[in-house]
N, C-alpha and C positions, 0 to 999 in steps of 0.2 A: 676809225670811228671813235668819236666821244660824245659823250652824253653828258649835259646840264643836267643835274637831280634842284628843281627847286623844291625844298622843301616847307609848307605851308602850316603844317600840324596836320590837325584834324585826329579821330579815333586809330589811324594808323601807327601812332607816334607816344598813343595816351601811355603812362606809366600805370595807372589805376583804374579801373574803371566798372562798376553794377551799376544795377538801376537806382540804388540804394544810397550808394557813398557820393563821394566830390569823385574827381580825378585831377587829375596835372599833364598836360603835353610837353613832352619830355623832347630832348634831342633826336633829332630822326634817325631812323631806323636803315633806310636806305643804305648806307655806306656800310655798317654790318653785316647788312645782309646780303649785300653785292662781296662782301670777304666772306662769308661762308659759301657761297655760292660759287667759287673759283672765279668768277670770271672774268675773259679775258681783254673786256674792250675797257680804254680808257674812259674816267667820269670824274667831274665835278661836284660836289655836294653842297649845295646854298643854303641856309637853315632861310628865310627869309620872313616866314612868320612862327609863333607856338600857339595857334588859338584853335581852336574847337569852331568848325565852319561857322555853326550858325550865331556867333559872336561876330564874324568878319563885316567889315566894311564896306562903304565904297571906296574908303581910301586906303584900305589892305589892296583892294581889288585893282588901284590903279598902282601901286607899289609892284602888284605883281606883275605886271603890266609892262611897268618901265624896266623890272630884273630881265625878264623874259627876251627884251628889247632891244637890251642893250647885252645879253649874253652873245659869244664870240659863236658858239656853238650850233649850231642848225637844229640841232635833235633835241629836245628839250621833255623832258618826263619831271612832273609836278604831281607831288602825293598832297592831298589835300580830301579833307573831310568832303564825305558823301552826300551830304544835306544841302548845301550850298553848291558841292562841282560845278552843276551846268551852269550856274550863274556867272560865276566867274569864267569859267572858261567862254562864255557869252561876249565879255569883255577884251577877249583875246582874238575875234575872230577874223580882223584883218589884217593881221600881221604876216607881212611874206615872208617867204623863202625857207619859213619855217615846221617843223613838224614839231609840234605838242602834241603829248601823249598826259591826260591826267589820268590817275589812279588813286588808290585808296583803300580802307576796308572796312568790314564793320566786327569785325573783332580786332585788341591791338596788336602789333607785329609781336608784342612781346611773348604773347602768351600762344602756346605747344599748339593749337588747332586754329592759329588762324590763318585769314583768306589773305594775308597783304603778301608773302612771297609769291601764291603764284599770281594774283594779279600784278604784283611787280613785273615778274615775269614776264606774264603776255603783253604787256607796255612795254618793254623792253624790244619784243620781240615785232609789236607792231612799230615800232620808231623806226627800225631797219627796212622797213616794206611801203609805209605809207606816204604819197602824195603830200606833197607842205597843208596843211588843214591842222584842225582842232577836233583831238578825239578824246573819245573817255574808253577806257581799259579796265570794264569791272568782270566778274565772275564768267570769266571763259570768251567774253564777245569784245568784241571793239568796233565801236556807235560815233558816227561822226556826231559831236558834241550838242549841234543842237538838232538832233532827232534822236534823244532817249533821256527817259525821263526816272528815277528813283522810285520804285514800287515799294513801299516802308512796310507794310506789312508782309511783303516776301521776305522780304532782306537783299533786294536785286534790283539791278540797271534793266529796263526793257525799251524799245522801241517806243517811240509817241505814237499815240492810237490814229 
């Protein structure tokens, strides 16, 4: 097994970040954290954008598009900011033979209590199980992409009503 990490930015990747300050998206976090995490399957790590979702484009959105595309790899897991996810993965939705998995988080990987290993994780974990589709891998659950929608005031992924 190998795994394509496209990495897009987003809060998972940010170097800085209060409600207060600026912040900066940093190099992704992915490949460190798949080294601390022993693990055993081979992966690729693509930096392919550093922005903060709701900056992205349509034309980040068709870049990601064509990475995704023309990757060799079948399994493909994309960390990318929460706020924009479904949109973009929207854009991804008829591409065969493929499984994408996005994830994300809303604290950055860098800091001691956040959510990005184990939602890594469970993307990881849904990429080995699931049917070729477009899904999102946030706080414990994995939502075919377009039937869950960001509840901002929880700080979570849920179902569309």
């Amino acid at each position: 097994m190998r795994i394509r990490v496209i990495a897009t930015g987003g809060t998972i990747d940010k170097v800085y970040f209060d409600a207060a300050s600026t912040y900066d998206v940093g190099d992704p976090m992915v490949g460190p954290l798949f080294k601390e995490a022993n693990v055993t399957f081979e992966y690729v790590v693509e930096s392919v954008l550093q922005k903060d979702s709701l900056q992205m484009t349509d034309d980040d959105r068709a870049l990601i598009r064509q990475r995704v595309a023309a990757s060799p790899e079948n399994l493909i897991l994309i960390t990318h900011g929460t706020d924009t996810m479904t949109a973009t993965a929207a854009q991804l939705a008829d591409l065969p033979d493929k499984v994408i998995v996005f994830t994300g988080s809303m604290v950055p990987a860098r800091f001691r209590q956040s959510d990005a290993l184990f939602n890594i994780g469970c993307a990881v974990g849904a990429l080995q199980v699931l049917a070729p589709g477009v899904y999102i891998a946030m706080n414990g659950q994995v939502f075919p992409a377009d039937q869950v929608k960001k509840n901002r005031a929880q700080s979570r992924f849920e179902p569309k009503a």
